[in-house]
C-alpha positions in Angstrom: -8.7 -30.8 317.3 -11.0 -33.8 317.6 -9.3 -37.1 320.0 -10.4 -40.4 319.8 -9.3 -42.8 322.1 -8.9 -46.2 320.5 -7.5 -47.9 323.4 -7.5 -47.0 327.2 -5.8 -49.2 329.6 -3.9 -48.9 332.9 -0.7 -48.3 331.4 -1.5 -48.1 327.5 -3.2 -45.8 325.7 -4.0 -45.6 321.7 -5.8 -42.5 320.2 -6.2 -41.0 317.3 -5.9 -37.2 316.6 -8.3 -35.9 313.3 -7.1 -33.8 311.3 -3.3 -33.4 312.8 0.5 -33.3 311.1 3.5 -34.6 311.8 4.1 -31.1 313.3 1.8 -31.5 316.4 2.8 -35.2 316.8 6.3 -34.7 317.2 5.7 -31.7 319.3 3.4 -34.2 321.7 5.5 -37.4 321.3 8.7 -35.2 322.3 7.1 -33.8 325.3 6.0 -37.0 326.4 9.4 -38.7 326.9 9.6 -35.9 329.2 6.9 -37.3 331.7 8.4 -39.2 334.5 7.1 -42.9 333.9 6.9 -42.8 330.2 7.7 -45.9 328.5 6.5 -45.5 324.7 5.4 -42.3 323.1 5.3 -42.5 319.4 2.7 -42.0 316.6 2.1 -43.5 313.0 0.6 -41.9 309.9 -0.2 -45.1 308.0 -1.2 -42.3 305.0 -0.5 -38.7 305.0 -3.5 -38.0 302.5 -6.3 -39.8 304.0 -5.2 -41.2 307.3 -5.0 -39.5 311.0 -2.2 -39.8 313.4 -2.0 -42.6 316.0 -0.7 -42.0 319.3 0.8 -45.0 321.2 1.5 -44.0 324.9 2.5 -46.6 327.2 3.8 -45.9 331.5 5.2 -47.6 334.2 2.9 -48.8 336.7 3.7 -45.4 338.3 1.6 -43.1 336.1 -2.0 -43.5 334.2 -1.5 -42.7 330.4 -4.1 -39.7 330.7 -2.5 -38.3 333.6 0.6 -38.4 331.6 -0.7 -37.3 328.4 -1.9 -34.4 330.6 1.4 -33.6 332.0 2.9 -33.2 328.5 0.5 -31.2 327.1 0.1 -28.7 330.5 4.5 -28.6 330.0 4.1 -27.5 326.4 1.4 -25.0 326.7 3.8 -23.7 328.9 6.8 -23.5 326.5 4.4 -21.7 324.6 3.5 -18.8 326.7 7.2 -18.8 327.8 7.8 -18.4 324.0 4.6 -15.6 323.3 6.5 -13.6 326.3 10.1 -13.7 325.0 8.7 -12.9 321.7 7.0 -10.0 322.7 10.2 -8.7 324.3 11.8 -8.4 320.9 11.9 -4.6 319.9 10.5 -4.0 316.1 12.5 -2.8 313.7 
């Protein structure tokens, strides 16, 4: 997965992610609104065929977008060993 960062403020951040869905985005976007100081997390296709996803991230004074963007994504890798685990645990039939 390739990140390019269009835009990197204090408290806003734009970047684009090559080659990602709607399924990733939602996923990251989702997560974000977890993050203590979030105050937009969203993303745009403007074309599913030949465009990447945008990803608008904007915080509170209390919280760098990076740092935040960080948070969400260390929480979700997290989900998904919790998940790996619990699915391991099922017996085969």
């Amino acid at each position: 997965m390739e990140l390019n960062i269009i835009e990197d403020k204090k408290t806003r951040m734009v970047f684009e992610l090559v080659g990602e869905d709607h399924t990733f985005c939602n996923v990251l976007t989702k997560e974000l609104w977890n993050v203590k100081g979030i105050k937009i997390a969203a993303y745009n296709i403007e074309h599913p065929l030949v465009s990447n996803p945008k990803i608008i991230l904007e915080t509170d004074s209390s919280m760098q977008p990076k740092k935040a963007l960080k948070n969400a994504v260390l929480a979700l890798e997290k989900k998904n060993k919790d998940f790996i685990t619990k699915f391991k645990r099922i017996p085969a039939k």
